[in-house]
PDB file of N, CA, C and O in Angstrom:
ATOM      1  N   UNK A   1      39.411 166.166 145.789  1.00  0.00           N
ATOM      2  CA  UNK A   1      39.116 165.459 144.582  1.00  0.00           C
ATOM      3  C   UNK A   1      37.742 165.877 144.063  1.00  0.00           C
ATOM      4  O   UNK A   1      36.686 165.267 144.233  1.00  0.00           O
ATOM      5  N   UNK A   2      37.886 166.736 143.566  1.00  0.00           N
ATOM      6  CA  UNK A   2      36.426 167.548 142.555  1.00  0.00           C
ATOM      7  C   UNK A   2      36.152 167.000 141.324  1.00  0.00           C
ATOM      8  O   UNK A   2      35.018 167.095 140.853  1.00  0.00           O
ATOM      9  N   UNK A   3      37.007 166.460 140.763  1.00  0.00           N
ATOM     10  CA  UNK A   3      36.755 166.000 139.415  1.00  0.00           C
ATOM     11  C   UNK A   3      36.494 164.645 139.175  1.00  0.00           C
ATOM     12  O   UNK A   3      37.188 163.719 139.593  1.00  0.00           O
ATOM     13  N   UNK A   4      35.493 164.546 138.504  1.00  0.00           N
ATOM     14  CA  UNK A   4      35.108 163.054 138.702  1.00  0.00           C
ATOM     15  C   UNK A   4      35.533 162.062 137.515  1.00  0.00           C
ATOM     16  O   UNK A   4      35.158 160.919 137.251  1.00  0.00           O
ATOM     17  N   UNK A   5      36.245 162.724 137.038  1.00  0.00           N
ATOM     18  CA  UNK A   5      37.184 161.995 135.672  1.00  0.00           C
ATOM     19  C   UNK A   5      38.100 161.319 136.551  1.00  0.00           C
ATOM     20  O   UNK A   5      38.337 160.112 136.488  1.00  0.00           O
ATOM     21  N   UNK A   6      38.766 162.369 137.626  1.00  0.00           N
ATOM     22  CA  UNK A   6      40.430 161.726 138.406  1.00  0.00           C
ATOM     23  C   UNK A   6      39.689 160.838 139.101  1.00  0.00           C
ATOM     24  O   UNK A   6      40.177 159.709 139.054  1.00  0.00           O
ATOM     25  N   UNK A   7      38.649 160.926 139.757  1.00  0.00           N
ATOM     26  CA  UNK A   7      38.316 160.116 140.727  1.00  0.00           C
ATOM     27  C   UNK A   7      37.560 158.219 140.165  1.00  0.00           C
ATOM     28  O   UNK A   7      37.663 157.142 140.751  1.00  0.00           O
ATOM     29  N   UNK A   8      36.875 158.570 138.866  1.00  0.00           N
ATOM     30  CA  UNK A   8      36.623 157.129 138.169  1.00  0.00           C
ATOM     31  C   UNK A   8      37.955 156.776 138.133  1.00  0.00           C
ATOM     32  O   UNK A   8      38.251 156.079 139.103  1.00  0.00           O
ATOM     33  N   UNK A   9      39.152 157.063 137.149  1.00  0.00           N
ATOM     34  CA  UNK A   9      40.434 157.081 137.285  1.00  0.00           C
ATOM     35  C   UNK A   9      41.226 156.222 138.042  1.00  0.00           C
ATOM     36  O   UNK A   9      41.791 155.147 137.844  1.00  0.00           O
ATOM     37  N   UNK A  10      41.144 156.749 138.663  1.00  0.00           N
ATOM     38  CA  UNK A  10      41.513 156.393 140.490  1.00  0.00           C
ATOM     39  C   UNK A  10      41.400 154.924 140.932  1.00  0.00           C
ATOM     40  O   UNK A  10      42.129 153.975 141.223  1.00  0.00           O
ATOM     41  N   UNK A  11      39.673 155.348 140.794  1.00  0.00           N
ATOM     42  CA  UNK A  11      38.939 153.796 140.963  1.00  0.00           C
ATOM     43  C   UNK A  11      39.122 152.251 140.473  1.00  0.00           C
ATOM     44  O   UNK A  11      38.879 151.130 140.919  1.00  0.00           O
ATOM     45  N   UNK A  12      39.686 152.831 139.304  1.00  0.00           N
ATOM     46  CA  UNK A  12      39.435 152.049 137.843  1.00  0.00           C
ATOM     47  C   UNK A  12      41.307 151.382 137.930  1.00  0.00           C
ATOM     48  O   UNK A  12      41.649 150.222 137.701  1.00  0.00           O
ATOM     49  N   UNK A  13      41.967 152.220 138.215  1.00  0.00           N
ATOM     50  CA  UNK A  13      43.523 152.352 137.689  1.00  0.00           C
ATOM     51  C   UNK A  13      44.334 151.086 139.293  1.00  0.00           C
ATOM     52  O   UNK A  13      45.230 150.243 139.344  1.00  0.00           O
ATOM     53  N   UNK A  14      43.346 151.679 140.293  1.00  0.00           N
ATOM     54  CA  UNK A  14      43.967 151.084 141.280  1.00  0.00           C
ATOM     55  C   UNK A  14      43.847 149.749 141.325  1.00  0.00           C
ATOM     56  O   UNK A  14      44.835 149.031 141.481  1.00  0.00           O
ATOM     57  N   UNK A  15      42.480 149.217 141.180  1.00  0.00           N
ATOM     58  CA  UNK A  15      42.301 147.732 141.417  1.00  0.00           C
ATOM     59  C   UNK A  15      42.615 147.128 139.681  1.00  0.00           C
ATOM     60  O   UNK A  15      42.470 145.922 139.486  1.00  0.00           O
ATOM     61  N   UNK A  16      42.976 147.909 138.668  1.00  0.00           N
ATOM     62  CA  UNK A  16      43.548 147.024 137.706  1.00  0.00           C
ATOM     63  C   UNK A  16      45.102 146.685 137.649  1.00  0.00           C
ATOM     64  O   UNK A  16      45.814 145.880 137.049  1.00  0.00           O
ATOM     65  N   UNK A  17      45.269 147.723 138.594  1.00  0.00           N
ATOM     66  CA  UNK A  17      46.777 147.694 139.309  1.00  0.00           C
ATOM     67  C   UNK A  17      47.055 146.589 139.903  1.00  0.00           C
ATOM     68  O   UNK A  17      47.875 145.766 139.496  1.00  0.00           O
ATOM     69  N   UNK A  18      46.416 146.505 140.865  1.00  0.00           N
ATOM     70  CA  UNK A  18      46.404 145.115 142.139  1.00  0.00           C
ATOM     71  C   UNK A  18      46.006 143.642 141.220  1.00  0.00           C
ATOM     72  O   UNK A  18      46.783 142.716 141.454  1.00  0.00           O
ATOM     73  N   UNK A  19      45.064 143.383 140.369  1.00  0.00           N
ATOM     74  CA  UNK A  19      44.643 142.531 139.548  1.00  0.00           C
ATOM     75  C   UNK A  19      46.158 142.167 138.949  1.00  0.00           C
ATOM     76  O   UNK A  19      46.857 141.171 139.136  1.00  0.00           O
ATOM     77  N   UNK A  20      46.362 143.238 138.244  1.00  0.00           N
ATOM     78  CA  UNK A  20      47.874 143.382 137.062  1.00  0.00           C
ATOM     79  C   UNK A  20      49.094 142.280 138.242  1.00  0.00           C
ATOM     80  O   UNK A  20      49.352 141.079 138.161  1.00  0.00           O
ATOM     81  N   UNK A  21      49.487 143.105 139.024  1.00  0.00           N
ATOM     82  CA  UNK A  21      50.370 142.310 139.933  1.00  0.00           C
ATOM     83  C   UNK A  21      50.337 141.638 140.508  1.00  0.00           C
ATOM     84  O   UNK A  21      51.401 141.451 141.099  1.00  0.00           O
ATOM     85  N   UNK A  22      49.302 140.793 140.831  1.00  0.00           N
ATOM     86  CA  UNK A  22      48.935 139.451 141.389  1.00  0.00           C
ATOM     87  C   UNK A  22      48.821 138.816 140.403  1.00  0.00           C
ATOM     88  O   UNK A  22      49.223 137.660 140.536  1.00  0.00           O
ATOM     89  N   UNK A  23      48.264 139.182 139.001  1.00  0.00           N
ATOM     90  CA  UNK A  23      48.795 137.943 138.117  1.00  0.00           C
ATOM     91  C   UNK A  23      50.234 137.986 137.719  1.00  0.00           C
ATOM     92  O   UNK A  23      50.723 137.059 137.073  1.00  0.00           O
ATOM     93  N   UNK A  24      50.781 138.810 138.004  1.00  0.00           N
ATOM     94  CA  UNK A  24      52.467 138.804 137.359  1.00  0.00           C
ATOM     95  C   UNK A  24      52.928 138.086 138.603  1.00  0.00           C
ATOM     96  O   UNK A  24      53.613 137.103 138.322  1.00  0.00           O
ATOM     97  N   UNK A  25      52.802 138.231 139.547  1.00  0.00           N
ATOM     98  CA  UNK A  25      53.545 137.596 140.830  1.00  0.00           C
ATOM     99  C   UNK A  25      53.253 136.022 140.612  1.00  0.00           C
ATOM    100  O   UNK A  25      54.321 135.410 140.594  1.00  0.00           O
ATOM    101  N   UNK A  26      51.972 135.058 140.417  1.00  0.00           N
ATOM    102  CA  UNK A  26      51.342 134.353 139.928  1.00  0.00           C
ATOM    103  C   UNK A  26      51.916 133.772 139.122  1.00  0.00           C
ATOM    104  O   UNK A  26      52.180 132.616 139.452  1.00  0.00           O
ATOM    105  N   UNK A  27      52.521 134.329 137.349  1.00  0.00           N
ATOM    106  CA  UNK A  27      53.022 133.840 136.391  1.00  0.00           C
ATOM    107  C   UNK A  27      54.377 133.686 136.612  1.00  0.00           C
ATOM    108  O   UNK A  27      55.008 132.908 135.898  1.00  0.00           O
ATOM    109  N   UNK A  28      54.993 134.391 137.610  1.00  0.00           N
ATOM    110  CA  UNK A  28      56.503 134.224 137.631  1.00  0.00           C
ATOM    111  C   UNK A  28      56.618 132.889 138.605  1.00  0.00           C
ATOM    112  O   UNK A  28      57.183 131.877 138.190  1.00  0.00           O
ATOM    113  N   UNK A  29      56.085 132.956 139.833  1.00  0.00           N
ATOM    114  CA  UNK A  29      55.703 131.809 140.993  1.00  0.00           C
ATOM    115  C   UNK A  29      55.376 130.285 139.725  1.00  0.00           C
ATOM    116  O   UNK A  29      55.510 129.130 140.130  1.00  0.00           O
ATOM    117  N   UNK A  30      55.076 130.505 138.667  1.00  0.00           N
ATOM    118  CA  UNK A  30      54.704 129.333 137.883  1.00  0.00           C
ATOM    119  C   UNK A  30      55.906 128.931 136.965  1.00  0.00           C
ATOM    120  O   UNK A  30      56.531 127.872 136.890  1.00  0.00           O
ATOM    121  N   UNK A  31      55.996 129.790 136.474  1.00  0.00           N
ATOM    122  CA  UNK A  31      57.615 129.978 135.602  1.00  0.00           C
ATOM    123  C   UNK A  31      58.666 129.092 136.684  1.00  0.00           C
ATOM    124  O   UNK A  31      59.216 128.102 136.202  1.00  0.00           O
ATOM    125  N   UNK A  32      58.916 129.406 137.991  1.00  0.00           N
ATOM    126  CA  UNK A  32      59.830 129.405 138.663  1.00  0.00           C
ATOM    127  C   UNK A  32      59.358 127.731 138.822  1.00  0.00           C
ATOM    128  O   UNK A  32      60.308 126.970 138.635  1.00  0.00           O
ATOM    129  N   UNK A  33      58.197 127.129 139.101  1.00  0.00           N
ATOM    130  CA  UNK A  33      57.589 125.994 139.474  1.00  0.00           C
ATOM    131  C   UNK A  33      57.764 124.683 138.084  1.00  0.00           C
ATOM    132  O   UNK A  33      57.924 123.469 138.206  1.00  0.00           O
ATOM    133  N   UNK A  34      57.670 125.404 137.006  1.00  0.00           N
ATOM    134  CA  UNK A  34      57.991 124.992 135.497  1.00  0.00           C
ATOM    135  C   UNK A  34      59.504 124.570 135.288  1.00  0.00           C
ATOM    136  O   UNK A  34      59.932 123.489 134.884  1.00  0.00           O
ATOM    137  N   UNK A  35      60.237 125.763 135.686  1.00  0.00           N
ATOM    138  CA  UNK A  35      61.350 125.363 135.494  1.00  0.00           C
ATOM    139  C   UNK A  35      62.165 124.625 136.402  1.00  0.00           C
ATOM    140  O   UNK A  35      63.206 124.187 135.912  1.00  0.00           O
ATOM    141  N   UNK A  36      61.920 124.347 137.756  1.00  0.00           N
ATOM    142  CA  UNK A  36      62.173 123.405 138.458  1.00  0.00           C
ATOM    143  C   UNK A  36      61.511 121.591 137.756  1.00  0.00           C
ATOM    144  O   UNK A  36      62.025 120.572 138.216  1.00  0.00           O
ATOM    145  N   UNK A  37      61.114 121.558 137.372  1.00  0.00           N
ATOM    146  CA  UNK A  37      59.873 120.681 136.969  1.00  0.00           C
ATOM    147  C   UNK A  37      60.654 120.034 135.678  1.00  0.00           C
ATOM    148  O   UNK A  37      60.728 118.839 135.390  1.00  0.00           O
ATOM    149  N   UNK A  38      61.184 121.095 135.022  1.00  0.00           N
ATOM    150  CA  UNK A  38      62.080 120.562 133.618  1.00  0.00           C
ATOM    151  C   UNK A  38      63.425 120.300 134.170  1.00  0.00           C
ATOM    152  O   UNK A  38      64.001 119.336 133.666  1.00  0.00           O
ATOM    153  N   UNK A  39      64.062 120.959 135.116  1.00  0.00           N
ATOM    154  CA  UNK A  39      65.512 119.942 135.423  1.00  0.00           C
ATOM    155  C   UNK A  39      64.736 119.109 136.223  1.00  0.00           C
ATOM    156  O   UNK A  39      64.100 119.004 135.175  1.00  0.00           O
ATOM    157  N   UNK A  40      64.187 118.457 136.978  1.00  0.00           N
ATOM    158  CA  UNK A  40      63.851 117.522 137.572  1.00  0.00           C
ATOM    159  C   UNK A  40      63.392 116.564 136.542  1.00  0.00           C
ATOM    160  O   UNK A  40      63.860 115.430 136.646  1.00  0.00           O
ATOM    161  N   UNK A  41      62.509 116.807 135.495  1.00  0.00           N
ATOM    162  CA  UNK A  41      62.763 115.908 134.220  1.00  0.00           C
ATOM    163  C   UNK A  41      63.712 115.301 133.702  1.00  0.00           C
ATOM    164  O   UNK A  41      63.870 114.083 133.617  1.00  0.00           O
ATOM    165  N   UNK A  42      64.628 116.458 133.200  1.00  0.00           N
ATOM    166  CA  UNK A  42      66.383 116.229 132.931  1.00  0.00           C
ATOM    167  C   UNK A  42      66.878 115.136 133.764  1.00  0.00           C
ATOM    168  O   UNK A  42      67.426 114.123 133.332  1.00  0.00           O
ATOM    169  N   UNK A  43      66.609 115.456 135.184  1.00  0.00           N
ATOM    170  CA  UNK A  43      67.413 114.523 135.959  1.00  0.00           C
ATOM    171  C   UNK A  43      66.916 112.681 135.814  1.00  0.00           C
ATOM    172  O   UNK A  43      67.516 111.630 135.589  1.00  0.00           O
ATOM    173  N   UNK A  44      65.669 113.039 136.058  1.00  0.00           N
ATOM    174  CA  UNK A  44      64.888 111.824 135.584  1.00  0.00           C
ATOM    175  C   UNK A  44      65.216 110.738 134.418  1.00  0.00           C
ATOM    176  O   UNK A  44      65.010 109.529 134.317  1.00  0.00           O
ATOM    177  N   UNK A  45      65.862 111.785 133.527  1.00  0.00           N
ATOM    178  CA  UNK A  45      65.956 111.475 131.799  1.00  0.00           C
ATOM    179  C   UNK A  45      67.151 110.813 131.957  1.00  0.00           C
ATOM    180  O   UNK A  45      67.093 109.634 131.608  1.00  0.00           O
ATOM    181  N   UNK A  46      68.160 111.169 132.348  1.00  0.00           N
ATOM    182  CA  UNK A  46      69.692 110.945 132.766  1.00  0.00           C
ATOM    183  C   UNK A  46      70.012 110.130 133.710  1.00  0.00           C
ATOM    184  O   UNK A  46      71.164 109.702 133.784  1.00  0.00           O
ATOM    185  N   UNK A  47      68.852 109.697 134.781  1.00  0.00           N
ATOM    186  CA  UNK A  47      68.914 108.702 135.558  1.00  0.00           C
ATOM    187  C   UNK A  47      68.368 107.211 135.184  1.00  0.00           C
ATOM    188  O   UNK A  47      68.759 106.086 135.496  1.00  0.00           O
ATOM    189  N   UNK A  48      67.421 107.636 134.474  1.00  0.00           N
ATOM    190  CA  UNK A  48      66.995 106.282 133.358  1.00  0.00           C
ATOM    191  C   UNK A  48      67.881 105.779 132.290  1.00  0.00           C
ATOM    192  O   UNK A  48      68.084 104.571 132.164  1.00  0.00           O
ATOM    193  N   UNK A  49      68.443 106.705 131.479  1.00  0.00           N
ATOM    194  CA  UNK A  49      69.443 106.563 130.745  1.00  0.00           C
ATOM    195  C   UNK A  49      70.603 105.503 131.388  1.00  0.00           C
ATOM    196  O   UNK A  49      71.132 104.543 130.828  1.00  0.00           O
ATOM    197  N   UNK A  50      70.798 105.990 132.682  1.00  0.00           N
ATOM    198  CA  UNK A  50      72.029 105.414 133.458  1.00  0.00           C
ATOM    199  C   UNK A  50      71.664 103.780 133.603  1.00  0.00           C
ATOM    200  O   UNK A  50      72.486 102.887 133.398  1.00  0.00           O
ATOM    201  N   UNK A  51      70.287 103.569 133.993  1.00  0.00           N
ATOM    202  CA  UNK A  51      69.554 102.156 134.365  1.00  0.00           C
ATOM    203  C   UNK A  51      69.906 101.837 133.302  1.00  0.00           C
ATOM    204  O   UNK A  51      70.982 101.251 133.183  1.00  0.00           O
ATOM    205  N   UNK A  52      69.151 102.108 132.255  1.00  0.00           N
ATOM    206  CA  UNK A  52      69.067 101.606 131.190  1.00  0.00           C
ATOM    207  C   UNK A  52      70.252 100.967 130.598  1.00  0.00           C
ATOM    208  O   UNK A  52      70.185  99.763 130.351  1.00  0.00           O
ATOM    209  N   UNK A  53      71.466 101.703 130.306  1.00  0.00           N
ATOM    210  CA  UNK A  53      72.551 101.490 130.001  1.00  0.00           C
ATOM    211  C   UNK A  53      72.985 100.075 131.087  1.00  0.00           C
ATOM    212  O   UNK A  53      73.192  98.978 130.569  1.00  0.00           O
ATOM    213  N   UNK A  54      73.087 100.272 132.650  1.00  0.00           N
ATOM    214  CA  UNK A  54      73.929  99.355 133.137  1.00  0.00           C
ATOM    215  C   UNK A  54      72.980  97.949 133.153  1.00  0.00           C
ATOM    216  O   UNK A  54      73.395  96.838 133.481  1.00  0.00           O
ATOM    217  N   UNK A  55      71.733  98.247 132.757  1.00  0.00           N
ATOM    218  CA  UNK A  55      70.384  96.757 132.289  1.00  0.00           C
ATOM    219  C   UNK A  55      71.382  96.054 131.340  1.00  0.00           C
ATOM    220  O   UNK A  55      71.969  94.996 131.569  1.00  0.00           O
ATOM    221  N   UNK A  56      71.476  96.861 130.188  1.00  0.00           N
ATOM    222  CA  UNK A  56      71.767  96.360 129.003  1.00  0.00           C
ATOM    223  C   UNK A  56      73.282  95.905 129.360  1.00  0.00           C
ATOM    224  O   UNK A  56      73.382  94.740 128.974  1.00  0.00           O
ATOM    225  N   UNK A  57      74.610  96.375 129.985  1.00  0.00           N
ATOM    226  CA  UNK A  57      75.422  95.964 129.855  1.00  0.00           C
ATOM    227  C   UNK A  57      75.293  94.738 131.266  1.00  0.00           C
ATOM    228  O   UNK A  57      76.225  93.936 131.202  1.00  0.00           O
ATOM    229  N   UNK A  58      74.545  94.535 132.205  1.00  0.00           N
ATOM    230  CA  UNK A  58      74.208  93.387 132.767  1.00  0.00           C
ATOM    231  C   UNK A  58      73.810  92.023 131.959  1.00  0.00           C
ATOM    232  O   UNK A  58      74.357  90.923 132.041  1.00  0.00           O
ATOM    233  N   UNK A  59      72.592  92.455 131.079  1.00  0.00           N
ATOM    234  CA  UNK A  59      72.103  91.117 130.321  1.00  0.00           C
ATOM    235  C   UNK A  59      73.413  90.894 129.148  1.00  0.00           C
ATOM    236  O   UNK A  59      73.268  89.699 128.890  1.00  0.00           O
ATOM    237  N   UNK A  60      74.200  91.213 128.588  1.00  0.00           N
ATOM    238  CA  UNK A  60      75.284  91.150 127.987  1.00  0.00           C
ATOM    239  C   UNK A  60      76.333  89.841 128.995  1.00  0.00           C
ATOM    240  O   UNK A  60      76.841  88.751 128.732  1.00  0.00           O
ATOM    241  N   UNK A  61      76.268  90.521 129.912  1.00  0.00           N
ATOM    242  CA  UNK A  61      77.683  89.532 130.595  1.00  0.00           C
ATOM    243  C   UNK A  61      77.046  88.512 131.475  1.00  0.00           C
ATOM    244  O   UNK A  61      77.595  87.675 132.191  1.00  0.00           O
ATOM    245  N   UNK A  62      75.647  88.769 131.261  1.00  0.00           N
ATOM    246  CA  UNK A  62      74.802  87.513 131.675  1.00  0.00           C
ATOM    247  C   UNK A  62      74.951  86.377 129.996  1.00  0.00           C
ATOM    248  O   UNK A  62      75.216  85.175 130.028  1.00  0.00           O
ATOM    249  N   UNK A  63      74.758  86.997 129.016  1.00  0.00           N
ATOM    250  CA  UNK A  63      75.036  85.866 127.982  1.00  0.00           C
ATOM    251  C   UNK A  63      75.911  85.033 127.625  1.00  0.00           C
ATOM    252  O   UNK A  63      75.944  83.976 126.994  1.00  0.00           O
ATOM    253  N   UNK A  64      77.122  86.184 128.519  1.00  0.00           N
ATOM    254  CA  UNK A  64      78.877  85.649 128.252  1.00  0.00           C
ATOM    255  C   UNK A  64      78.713  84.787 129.341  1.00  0.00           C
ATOM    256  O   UNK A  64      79.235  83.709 129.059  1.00  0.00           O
ATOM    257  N   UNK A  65      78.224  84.783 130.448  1.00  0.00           N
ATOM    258  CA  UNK A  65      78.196  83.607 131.726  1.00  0.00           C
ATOM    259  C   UNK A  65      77.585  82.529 131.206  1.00  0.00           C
ATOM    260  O   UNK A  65      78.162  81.475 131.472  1.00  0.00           O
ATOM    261  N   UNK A  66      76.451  82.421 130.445  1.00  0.00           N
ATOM    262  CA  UNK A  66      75.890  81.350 129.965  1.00  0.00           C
ATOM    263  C   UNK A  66      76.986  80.785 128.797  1.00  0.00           C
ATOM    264  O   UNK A  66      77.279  79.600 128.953  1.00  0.00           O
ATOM    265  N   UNK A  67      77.384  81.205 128.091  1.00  0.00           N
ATOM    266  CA  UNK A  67      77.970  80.857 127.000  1.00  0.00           C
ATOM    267  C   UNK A  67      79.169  80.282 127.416  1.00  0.00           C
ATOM    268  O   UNK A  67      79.695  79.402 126.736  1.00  0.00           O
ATOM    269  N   UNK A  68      79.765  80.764 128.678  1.00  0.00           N
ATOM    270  CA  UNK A  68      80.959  79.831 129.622  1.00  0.00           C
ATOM    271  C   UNK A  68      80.627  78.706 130.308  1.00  0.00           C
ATOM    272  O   UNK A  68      81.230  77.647 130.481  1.00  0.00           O
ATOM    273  N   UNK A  69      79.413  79.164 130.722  1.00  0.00           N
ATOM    274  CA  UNK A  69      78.681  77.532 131.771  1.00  0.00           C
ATOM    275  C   UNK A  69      78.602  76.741 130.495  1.00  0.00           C
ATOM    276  O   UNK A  69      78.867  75.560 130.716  1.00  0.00           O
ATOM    277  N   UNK A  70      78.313  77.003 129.169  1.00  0.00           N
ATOM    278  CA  UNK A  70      78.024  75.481 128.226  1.00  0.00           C
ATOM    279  C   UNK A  70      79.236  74.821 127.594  1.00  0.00           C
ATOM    280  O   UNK A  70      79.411  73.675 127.180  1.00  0.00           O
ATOM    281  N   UNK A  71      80.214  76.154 127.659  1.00  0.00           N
ATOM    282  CA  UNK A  71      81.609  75.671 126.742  1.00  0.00           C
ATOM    283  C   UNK A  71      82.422  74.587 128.093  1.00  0.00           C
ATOM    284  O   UNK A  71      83.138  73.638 127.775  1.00  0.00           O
ATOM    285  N   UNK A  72      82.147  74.945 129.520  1.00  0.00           N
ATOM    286  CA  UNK A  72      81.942  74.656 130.374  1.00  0.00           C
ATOM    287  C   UNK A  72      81.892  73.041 130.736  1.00  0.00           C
ATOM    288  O   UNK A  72      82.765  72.378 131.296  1.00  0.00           O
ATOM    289  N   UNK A  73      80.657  72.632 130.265  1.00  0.00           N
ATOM    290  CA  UNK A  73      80.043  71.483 130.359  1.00  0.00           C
ATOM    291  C   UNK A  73      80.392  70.780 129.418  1.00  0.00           C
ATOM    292  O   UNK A  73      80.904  69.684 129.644  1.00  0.00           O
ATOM    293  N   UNK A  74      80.188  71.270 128.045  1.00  0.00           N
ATOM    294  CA  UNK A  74      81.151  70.546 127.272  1.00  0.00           C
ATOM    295  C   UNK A  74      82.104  69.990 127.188  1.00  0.00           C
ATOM    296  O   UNK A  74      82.300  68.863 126.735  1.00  0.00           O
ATOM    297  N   UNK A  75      83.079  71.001 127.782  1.00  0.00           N
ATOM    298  CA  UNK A  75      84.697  70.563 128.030  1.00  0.00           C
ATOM    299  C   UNK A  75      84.482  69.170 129.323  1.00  0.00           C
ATOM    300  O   UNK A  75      85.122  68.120 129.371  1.00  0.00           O
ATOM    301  N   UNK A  76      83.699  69.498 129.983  1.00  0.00           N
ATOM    302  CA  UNK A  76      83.338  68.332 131.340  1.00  0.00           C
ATOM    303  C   UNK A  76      83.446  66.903 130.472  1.00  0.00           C
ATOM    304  O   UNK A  76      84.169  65.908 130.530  1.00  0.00           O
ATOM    305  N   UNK A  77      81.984  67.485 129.377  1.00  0.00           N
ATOM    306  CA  UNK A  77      81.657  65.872 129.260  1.00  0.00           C
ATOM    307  C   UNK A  77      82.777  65.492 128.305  1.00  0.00           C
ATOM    308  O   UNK A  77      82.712  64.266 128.216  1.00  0.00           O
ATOM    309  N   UNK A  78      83.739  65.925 127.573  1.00  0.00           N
ATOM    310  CA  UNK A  78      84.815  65.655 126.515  1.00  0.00           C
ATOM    311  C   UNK A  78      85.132  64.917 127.087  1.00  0.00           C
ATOM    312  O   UNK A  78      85.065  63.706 126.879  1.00  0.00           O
ATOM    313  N   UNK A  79      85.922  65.955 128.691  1.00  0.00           N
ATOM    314  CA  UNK A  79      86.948  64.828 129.559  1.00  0.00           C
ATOM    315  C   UNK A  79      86.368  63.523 130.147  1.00  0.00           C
ATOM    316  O   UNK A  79      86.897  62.421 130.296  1.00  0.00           O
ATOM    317  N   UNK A  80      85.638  63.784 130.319  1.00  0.00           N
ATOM    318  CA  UNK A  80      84.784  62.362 130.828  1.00  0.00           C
ATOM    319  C   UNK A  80      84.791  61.571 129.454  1.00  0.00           C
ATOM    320  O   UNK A  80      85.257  60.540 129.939  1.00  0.00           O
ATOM    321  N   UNK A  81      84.686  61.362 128.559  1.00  0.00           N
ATOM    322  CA  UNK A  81      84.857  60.570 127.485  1.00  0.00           C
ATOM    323  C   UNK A  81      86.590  59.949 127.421  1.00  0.00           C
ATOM    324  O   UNK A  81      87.343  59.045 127.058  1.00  0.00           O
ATOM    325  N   UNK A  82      86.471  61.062 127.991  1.00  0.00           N
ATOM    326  CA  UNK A  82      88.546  60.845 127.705  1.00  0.00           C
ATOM    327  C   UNK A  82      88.398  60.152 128.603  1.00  0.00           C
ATOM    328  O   UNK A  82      88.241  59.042 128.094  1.00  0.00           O
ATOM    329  N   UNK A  83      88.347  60.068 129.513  1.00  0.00           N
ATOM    330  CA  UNK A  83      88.578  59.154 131.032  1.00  0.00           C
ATOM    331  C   UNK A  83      87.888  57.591 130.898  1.00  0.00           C
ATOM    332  O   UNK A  83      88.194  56.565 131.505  1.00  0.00           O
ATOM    333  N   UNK A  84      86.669  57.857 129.699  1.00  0.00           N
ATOM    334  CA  UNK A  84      85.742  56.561 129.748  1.00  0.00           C
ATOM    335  C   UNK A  84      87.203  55.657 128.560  1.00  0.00           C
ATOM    336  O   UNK A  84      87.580  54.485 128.592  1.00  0.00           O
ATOM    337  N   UNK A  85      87.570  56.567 127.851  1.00  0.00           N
ATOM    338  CA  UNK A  85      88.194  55.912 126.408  1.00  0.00           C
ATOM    339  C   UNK A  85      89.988  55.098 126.999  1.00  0.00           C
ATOM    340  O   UNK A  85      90.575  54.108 126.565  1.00  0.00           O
ATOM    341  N   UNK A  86      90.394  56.165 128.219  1.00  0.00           N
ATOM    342  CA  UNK A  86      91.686  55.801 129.468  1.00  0.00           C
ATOM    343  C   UNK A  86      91.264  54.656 130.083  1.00  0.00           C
ATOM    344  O   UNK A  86      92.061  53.719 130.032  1.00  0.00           O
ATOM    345  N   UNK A  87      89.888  54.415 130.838  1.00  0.00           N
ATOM    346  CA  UNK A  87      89.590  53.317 131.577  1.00  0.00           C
ATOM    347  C   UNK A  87      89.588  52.047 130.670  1.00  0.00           C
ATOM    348  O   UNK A  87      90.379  51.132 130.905  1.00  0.00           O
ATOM    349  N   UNK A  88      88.777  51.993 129.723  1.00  0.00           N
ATOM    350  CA  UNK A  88      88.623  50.982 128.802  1.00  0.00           C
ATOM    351  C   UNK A  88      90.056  50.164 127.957  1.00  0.00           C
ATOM    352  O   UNK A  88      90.106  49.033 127.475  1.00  0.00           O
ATOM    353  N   UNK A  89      91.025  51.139 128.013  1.00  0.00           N
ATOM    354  CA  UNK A  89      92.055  50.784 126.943  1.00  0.00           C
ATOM    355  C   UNK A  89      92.970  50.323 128.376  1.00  0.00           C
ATOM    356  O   UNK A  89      93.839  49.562 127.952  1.00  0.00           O
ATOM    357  N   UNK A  90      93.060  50.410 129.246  1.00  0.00           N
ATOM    358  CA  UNK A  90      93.976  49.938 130.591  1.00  0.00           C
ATOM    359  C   UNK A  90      93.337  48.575 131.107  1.00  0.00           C
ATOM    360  O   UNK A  90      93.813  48.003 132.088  1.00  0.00           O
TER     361      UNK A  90
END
């Protein structure tokens, strides 16, 4: 190696080489870390969705239970009137 053009060259080419591919190895290792990261989001998104949905159709048939316990009680105290209005007339 006589020429000191090949040999700066050399110098210069190799470690921008090694630099070059340790950040590409680097950006892909991140890419790969990213995109795990977004379906695990997805999944996240779709699993809340799912809560969410069976929340809402819970407090729903929680209103229909209440709305039976009063039609419920009502009907109780009717008959009990009926029974007070049976006792009285006998």
């Amino acid at each position: 190696m006589d020429n000191p053009v090949i040999e700066w060259l050399l110098s210069v080419i190799g470690p921008v080489l090694a630099v070059y591919s340790f950040l590409k190895a680097q950006t892909t290792r991140q890419e790969n870390r990213i995109t795990m990261l977004e379906q695990q989001t997805d999944f996240f998104k779709t699993q809340l969705e799912r809560a969410t949905k069976r929340l809402d159709n819970h407090d729903e048939q929680n209103k229909v239970l209440i709305a039976l316990t009063e039609q419920v009680k009502a009907l109780s105290d009717d008959i009990r009137r009926i029974e007070q209005k049976i006792d009285k007339e006998m």
